[in-house]
Backbone bond lengths (Angstrom), bond angles and torsions (degrees), N, CA, C in turn:
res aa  C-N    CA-C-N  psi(-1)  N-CA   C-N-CA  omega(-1)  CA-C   N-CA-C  phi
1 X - - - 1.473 - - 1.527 111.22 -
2 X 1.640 117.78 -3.30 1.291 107.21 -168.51 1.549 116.82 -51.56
3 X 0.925 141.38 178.67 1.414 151.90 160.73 1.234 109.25 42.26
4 X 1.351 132.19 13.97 1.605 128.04 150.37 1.982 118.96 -70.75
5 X 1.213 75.51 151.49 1.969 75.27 175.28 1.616 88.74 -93.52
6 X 1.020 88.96 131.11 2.121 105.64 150.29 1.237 136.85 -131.19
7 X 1.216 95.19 120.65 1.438 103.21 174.48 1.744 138.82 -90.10
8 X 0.715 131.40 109.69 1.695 129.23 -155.45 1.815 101.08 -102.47
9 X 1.821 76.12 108.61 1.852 80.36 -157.53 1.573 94.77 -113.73
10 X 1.292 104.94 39.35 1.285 101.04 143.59 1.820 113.21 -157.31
11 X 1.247 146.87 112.73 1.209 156.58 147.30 1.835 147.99 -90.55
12 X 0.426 124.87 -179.11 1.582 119.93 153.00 1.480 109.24 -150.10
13 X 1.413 113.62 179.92 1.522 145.43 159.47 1.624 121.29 -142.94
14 X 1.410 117.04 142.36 1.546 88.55 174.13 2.045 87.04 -144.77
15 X 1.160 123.18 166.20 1.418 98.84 169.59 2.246 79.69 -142.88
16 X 1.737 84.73 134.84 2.059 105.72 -177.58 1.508 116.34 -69.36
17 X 1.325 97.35 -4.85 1.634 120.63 177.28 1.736 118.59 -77.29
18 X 1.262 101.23 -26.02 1.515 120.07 -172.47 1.609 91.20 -96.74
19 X 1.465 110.95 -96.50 1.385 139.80 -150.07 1.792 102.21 -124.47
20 X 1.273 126.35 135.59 1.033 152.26 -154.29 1.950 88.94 -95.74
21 X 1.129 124.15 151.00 1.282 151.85 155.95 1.627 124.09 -84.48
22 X 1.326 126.39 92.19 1.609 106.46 -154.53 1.820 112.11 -101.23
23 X 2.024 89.73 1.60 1.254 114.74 -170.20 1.447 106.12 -82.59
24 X 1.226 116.08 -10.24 1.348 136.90 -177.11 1.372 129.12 -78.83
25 X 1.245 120.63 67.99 1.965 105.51 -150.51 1.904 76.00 -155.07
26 X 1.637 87.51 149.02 1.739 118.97 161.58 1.699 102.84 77.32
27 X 0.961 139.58 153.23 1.407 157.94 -154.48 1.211 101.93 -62.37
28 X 1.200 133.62 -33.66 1.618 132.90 171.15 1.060 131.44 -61.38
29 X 1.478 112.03 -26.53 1.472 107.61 -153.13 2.072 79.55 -124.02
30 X 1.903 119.71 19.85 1.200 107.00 -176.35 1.109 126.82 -69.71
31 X 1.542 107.63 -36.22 1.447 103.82 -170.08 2.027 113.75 -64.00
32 X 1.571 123.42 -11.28 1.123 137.46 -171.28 1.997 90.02 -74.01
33 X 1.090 87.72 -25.51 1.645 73.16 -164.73 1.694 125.08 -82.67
34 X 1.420 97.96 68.04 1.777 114.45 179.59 1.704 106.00 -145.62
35 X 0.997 140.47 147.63 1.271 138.75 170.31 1.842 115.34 -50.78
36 X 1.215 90.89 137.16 2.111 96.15 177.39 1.257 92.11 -127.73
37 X 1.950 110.15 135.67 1.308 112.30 -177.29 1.962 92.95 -121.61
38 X 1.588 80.41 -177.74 1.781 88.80 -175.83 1.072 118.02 -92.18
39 X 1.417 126.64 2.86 1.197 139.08 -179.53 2.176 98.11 -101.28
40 X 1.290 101.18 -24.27 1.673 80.73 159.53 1.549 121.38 -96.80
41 X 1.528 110.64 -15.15 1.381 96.09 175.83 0.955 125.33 -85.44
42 X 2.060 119.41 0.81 1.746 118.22 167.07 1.188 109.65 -87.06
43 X 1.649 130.04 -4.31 1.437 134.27 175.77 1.784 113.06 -65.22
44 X 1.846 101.71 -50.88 1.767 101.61 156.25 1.204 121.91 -77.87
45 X 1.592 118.22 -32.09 1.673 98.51 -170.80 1.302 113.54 -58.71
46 X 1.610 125.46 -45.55 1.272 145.88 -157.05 1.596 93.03 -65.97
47 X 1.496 135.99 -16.01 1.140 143.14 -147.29 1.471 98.71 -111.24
48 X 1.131 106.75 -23.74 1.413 121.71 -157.27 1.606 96.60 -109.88
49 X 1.072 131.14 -10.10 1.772 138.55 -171.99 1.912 97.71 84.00
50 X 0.990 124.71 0.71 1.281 123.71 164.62 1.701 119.10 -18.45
51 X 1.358 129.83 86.35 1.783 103.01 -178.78 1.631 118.68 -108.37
52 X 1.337 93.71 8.96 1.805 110.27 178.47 1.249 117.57 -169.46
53 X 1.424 120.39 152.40 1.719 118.45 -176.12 1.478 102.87 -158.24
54 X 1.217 113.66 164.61 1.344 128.55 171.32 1.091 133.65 -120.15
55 X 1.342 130.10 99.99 1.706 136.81 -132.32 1.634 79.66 -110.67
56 X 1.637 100.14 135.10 1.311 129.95 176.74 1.357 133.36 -96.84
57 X 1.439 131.20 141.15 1.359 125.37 174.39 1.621 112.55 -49.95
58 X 1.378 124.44 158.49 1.533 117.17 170.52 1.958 111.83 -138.50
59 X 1.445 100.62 -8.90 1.654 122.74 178.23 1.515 109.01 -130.32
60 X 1.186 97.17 128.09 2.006 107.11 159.43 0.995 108.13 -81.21
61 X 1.805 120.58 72.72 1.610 128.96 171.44 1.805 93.50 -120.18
62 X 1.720 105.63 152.49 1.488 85.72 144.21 1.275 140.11 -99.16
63 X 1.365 135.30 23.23 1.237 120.56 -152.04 2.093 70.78 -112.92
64 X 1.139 148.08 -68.81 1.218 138.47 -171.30 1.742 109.29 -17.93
65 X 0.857 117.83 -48.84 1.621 109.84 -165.04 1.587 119.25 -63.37
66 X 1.466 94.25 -36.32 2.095 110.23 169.64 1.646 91.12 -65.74
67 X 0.943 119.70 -39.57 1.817 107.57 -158.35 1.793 99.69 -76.13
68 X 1.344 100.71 -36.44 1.952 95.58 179.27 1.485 96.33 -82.06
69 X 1.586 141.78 -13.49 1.368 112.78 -175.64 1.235 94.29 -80.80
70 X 1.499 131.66 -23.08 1.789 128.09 -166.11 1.532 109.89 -79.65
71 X 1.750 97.10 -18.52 1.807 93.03 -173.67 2.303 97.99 -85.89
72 X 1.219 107.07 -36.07 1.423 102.49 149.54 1.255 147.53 -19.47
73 X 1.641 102.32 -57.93 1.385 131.94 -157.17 1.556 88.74 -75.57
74 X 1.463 104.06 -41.69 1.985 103.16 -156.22 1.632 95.24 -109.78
75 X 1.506 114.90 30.14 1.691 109.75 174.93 1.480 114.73 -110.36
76 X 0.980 114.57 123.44 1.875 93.78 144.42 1.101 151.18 -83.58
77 X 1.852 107.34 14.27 1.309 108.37 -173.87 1.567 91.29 -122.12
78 X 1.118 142.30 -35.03 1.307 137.55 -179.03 1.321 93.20 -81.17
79 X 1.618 96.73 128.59 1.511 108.93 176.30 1.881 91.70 -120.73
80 X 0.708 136.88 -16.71 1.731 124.63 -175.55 1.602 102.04 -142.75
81 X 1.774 96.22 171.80 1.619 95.82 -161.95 1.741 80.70 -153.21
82 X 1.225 129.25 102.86 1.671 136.93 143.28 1.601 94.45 -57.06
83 X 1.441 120.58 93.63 1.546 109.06 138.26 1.259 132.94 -77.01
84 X 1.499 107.42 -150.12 1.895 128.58 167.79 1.266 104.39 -121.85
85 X 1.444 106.22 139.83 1.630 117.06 135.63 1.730 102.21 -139.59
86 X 1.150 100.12 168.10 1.364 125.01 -176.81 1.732 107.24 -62.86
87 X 1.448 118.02 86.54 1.634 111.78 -173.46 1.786 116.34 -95.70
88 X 1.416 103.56 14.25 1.686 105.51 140.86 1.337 138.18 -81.39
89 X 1.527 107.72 -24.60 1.257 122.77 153.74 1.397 135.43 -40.78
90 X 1.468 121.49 143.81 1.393 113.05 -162.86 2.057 108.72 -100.06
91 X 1.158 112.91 11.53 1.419 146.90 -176.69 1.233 133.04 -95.70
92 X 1.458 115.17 7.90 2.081 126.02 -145.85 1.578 83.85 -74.73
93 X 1.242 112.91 -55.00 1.464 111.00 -162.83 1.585 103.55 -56.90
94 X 1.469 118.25 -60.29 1.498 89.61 170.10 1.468 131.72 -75.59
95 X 0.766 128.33 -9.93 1.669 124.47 151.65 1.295 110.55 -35.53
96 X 1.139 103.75 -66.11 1.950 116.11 -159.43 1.859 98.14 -62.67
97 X 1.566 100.26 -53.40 1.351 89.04 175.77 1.792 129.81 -71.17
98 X 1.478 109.25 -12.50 1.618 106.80 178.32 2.047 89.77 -79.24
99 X 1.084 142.71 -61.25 1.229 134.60 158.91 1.667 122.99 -11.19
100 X 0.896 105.54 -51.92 1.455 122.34 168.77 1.513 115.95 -61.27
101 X 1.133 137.78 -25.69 0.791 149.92 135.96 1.449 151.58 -31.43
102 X 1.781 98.71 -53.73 1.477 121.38 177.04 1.597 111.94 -62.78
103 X 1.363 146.62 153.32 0.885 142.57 172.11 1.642 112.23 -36.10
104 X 1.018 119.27 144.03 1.581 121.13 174.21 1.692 106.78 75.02
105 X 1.009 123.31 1.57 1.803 145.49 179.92 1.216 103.53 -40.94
106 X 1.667 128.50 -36.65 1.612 118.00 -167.36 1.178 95.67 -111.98
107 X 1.889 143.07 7.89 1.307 104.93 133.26 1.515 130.55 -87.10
108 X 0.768 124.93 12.77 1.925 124.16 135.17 1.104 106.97 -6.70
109 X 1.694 122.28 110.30 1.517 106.81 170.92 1.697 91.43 -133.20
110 X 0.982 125.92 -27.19 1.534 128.38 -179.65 1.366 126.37 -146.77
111 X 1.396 116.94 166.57 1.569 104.73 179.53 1.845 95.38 -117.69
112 X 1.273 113.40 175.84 1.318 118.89 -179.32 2.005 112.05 -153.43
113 X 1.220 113.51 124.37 1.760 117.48 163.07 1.108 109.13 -94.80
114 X 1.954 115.43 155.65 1.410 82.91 152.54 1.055 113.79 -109.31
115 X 1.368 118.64 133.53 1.418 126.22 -151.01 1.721 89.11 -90.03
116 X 1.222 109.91 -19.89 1.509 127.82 -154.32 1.526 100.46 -72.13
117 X 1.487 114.12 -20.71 1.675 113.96 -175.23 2.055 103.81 -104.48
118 X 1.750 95.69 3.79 1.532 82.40 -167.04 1.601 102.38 -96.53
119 X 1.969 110.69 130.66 1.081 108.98 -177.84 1.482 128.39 -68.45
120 X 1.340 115.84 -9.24 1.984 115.97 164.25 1.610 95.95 -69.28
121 X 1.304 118.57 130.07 1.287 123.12 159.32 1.534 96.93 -77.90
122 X 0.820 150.36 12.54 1.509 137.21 -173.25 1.906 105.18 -138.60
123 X 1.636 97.67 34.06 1.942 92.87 -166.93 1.519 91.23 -90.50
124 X 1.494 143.02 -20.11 1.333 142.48 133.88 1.466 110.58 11.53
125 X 1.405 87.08 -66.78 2.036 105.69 -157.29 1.904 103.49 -100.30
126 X 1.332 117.24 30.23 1.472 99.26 -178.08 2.040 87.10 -100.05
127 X 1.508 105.24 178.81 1.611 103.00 -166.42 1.772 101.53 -87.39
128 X 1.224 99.89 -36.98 1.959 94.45 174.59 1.482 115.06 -48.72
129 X 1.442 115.56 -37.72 1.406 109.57 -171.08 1.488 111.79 -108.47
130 X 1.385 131.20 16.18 1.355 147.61 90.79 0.905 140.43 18.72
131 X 1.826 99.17 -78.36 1.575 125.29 -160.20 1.508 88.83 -90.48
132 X 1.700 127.23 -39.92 1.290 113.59 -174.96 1.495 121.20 -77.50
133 X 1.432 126.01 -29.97 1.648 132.74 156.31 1.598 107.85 -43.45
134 X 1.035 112.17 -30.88 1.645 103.57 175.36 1.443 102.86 -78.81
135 X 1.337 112.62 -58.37 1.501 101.47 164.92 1.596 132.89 -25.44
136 X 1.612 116.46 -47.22 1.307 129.63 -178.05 1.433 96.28 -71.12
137 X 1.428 135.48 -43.63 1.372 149.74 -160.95 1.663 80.75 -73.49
138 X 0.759 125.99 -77.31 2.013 130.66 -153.56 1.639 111.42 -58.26
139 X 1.782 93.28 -13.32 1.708 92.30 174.77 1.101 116.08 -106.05
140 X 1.432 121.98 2.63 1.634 134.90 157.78 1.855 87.04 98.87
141 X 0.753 140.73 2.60 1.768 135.33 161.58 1.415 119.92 -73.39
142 X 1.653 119.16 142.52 1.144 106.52 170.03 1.753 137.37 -106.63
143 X 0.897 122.05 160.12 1.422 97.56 -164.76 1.501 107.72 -99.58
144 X 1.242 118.08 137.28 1.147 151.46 158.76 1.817 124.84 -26.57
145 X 1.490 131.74 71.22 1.584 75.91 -174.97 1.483 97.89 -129.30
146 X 1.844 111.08 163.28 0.661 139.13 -168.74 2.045 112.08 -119.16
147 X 1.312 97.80 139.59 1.709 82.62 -158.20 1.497 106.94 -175.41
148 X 1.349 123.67 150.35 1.615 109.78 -174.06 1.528 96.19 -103.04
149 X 1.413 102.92 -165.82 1.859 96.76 -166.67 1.245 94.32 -76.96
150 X 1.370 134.03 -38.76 1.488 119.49 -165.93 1.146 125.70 -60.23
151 X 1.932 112.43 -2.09 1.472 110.24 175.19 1.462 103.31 -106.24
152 X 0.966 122.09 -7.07 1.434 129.90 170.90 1.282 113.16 -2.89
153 X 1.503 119.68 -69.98 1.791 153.12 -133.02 1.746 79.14 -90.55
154 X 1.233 124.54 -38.24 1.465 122.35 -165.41 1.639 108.26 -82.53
155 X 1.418 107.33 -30.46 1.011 111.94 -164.66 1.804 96.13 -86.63
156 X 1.217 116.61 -45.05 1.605 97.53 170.87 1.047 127.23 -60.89
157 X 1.364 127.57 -22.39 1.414 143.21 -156.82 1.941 98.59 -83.55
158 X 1.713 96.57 -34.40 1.788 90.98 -164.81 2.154 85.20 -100.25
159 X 0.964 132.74 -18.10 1.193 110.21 152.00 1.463 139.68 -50.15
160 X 1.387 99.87 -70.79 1.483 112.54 160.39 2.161 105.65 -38.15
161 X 0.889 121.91 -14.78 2.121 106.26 175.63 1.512 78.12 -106.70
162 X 1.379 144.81 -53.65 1.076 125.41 -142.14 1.518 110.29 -87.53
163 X 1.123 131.58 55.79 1.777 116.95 -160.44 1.264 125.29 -92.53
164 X 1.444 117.94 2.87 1.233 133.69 133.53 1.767 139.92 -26.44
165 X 1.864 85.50 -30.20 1.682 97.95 -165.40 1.768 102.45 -124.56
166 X 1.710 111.17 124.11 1.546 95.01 -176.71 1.624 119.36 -86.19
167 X 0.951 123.20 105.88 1.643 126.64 -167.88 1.801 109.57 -85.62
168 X 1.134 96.48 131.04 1.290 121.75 -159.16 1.761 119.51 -100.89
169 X 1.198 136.65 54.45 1.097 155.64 -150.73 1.717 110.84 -53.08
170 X 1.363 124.89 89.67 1.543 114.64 -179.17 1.370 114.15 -89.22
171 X 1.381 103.30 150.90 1.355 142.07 -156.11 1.381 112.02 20.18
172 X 1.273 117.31 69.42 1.413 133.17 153.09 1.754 100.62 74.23
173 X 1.332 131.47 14.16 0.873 140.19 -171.76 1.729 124.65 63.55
174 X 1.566 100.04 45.72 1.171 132.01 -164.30 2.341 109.44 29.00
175 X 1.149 106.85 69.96 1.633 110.75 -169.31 1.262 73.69 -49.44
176 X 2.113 87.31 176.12 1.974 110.31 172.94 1.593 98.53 -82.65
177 X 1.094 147.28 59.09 1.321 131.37 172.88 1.339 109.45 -44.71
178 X 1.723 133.86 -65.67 1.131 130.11 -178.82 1.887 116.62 -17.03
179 X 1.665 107.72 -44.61 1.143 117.72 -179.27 1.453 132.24 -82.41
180 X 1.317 108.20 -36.19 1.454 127.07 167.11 1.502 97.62 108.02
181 X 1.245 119.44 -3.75 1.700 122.06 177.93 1.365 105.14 -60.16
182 X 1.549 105.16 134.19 1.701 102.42 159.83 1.531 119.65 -120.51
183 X 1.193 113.31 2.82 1.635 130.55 162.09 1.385 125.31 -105.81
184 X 1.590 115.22 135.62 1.325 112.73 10.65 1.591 108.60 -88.13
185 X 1.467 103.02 2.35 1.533 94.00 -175.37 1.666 128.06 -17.06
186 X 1.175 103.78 -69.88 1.751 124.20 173.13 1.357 113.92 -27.55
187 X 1.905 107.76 -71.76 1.328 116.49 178.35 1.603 119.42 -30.71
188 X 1.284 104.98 -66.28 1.614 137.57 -178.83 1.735 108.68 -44.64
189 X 1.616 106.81 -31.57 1.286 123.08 -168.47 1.740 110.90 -93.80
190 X 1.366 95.11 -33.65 1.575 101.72 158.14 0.982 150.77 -44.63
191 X 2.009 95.99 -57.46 0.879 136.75 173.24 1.610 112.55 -37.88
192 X 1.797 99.93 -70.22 1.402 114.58 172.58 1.529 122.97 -53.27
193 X 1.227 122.23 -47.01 0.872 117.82 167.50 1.683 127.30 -60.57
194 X 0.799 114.06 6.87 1.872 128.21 -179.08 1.385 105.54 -94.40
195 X 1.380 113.95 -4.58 1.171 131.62 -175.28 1.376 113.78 -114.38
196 X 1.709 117.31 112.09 1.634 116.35 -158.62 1.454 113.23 -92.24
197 X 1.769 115.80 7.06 1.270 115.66 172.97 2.157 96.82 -81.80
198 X 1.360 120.48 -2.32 1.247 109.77 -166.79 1.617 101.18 -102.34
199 X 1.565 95.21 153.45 1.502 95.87 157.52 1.444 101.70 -145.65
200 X 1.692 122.76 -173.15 1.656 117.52 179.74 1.135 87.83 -149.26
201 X 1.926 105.82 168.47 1.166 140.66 142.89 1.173 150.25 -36.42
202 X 1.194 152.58 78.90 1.210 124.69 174.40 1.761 137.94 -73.13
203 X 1.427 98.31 63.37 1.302 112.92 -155.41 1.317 99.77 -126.40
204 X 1.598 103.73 159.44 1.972 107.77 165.30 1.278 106.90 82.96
205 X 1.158 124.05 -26.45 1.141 115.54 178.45 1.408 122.96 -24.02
206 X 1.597 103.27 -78.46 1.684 123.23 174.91 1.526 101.02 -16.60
207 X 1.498 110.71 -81.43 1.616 112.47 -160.92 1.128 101.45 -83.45
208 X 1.570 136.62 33.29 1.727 108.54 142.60 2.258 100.41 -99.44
209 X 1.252 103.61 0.17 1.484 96.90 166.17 1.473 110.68 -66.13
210 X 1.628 80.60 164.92 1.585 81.02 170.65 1.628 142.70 -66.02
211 X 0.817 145.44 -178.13 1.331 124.54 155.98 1.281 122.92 -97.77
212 X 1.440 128.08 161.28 1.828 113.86 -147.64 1.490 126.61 97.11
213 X 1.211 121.58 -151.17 1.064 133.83 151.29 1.519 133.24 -54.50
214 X 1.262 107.27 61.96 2.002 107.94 174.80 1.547 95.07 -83.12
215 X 1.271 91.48 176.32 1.914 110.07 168.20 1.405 99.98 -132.21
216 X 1.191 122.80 135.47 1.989 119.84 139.71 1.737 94.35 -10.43
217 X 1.524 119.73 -78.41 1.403 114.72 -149.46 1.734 103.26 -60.20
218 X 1.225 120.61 6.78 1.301 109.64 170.44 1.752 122.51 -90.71
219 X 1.437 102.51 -14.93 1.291 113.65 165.65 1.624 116.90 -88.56
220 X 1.408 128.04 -54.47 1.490 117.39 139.41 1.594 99.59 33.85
221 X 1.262 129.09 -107.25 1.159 129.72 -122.95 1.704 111.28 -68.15
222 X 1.470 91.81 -38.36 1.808 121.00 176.40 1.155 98.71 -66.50
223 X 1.270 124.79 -66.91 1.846 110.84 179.76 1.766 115.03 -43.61
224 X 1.177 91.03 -68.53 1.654 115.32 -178.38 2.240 89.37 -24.26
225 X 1.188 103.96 -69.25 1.439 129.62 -164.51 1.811 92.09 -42.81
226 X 1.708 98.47 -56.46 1.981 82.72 -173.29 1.013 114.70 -111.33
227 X 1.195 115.66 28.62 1.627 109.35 148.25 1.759 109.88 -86.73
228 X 1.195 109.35 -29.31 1.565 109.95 172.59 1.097 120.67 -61.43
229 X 1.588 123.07 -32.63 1.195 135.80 163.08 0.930 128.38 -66.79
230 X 1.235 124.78 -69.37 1.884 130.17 -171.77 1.855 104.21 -80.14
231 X 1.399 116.62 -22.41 1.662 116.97 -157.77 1.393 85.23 59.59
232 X 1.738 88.42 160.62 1.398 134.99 166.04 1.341 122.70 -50.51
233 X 1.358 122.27 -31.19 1.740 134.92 124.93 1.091 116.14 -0.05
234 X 1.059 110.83 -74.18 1.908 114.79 -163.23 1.166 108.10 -141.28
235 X 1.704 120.60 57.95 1.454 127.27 150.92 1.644 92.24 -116.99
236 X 1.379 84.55 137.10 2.147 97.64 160.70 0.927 128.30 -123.43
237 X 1.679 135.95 117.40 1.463 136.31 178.64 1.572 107.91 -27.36
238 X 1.301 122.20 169.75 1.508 120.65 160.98 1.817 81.52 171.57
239 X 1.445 90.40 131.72 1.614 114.20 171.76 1.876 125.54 -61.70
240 X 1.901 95.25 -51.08 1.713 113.01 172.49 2.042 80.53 68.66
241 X 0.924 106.14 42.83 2.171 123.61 158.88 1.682 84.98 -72.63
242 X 1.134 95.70 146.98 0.964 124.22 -43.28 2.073 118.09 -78.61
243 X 1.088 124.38 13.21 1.370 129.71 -158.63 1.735 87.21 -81.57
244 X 1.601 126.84 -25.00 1.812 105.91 169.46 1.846 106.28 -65.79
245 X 1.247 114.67 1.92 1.807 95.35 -173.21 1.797 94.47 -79.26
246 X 1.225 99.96 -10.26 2.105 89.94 168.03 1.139 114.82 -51.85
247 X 1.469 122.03 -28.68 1.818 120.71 -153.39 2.380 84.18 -130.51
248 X 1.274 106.99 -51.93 1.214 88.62 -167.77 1.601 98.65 -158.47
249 X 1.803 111.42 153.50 1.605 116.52 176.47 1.744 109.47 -52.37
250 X 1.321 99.29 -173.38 1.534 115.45 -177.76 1.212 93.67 -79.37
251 X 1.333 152.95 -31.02 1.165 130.64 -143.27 2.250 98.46 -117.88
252 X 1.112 83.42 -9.30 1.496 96.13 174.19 1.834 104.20 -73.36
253 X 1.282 84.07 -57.67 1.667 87.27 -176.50 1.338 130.57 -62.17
254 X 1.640 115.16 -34.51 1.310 117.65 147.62 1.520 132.05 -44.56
255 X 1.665 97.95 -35.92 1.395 85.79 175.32 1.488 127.43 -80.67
256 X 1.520 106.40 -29.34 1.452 112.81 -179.98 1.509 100.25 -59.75
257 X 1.148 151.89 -26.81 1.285 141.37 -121.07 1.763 87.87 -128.52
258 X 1.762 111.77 -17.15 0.934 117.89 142.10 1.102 145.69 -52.66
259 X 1.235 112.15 -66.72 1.735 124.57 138.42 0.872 144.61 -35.80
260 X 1.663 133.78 -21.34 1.085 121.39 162.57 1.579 104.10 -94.40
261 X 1.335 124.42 0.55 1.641 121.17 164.53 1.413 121.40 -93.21
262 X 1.014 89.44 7.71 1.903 92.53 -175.50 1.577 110.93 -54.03
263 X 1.063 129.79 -36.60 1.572 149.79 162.14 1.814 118.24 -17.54
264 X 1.587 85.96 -51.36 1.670 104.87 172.11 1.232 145.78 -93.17
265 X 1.650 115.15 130.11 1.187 113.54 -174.60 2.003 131.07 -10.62
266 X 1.134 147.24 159.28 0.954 117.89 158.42 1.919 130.24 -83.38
267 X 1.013 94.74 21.87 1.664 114.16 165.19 1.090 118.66 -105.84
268 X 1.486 102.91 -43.67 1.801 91.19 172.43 2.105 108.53 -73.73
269 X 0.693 98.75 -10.38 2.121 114.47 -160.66 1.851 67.28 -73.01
270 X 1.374 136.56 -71.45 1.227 164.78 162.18 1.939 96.57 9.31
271 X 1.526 70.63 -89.64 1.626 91.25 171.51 1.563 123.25 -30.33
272 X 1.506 118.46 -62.57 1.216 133.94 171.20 1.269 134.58 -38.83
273 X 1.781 101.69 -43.57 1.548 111.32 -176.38 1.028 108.27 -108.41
274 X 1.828 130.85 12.05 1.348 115.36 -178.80 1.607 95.65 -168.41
275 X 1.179 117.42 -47.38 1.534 106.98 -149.60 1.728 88.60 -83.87
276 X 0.924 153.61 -39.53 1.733 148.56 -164.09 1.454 93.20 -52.92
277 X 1.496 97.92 -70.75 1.442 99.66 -176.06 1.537 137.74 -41.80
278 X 1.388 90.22 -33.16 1.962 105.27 169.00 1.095 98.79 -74.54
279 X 1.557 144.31 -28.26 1.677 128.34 -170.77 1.335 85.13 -93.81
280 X 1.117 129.97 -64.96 1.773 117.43 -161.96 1.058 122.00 -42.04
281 X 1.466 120.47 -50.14 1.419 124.37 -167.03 0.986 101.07 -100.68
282 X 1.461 146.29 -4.95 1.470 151.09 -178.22 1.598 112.89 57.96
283 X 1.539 121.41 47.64 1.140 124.89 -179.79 1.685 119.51 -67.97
């Protein structure tokens, strides 16, 4: 990895002092439950050749999204910020633009739900949240999504009407790795990807393994799967810092993510860990 730029275009921060984590519950997800600041995740990235990242929403609140454009504003390593606003709302456009506004406002590069906690597998495709993706589309941002496989089918379905807007698929659309299943995951993943308003992640991986004994070669198949899909084009590194320290450190994950790209040119390797992410999000 020496002398590549990387960009880690996907992260978080959250601090328990502010705002509570509600995603945070049952013995698995314990060790997450302490505050992570940005001043420890430039201690590994910087360790890691890290020279930019894109710190992510983690709550459908509004007051979080002003607080990551301000941790922006005063960084040099976070260059972009996927927040929230409310995209049932009949208001996105001014949302997005009073955001735009707040200090740190023009690194704004995307918005994000989690669509991933909503029980309609099909809330993608209702017309309120529709009308607000056009909103995200009309402010030149792209949207974010986050989602398990069973929303998959929804999520190609509201790409494919929306093609205006480039949707950004994190961590591979969380596959069953734990299981070793790749159907229909794959199909579903194809699907989307057949679609040139999309691009994905190469993130999350780690914590949809099992816990225990995983290997790299247990992720293999899921990588292998969207790089066949999207090309080296439109996959983007992203760490998922700190919620991968469940399965493995920052510098672990860089490397695997190494490893499963070893395959590619060193321009496309290029592409992957830095340059997609600078065209997608326009950092």
């Amino acid at each position: 990895m020496t002398g590549r730029r990387i960009i880690d275009a996907h992260h978080h921060v959250w601090d328990l002092t502010v705002r509570s984590q509600p995603w945070i519950t049952g013995d698995g997800l314990a060790p997450l439950a302490r505050s992570f600041s940005a001043a420890e995740l430039a201690a590994e990235a910087r360790a890691a050749g890290v020279s930019g990242t894109v710190v992510v929403q983690t709550v459908c609140v509004p007051g979080e999204t002003p607080e990551l454009l301000a941790l922006a504003a005063g960084s040099d390593l976070v260059a972009g910020v996927v927040g929230w606003t409310d995209l049932t709302a009949p208001d996105v456009a001014d949302a997005i633009a009073a955001l735009r506004e707040q200090p740190g406002g023009d690194r704004l590069v995307g918005i994000r739900h989690q669509v991933q906690e909503e029980p309609d597998p099909r809330w993608l495709l209702r017309p309120d949240v529709r009308r607000g993706l056009l909103g995200v589309a009309g402010a030149g941002l792209v949207h974010d999504l986050v989602v398990k496989p069973r929303q998959l089918a929804a999520a190609v379905e509201a790409a494919a009407r929306l093609t205006g807007l480039t949707f950004v698929l994190d961590h591979l659309g969380k596959p069953p790795v734990a299981t070793g299943a790749l159907e229909p995951w794959a199909t579903d993943l194809r699907r989307l990807a057949a679609l040139p308003n999309t691009v994905c992640k190469l993130s999350g991986l780690v914590t949809e393994a099992a816990p225990g004994a995983w290997r790299t070669e247990d992720l293999e198949p899921y990588a292998r799967t969207a790089l066949d899909a999207f090309g080296p084009q439109r996959l983007l590194f992203g760490s998922d810092w700190p919620v991968c320290t469940l399965r493995a450190d920052y510098a672990t994950v860089v490397g695997i993510a190494d490893t499963l790209t070893a395959g590619l040119s060193p321009a496309e390797r290029d592409a992957v860990f830095g340059g997609n992410a600078v065209r997608v999000y326009g950092l």
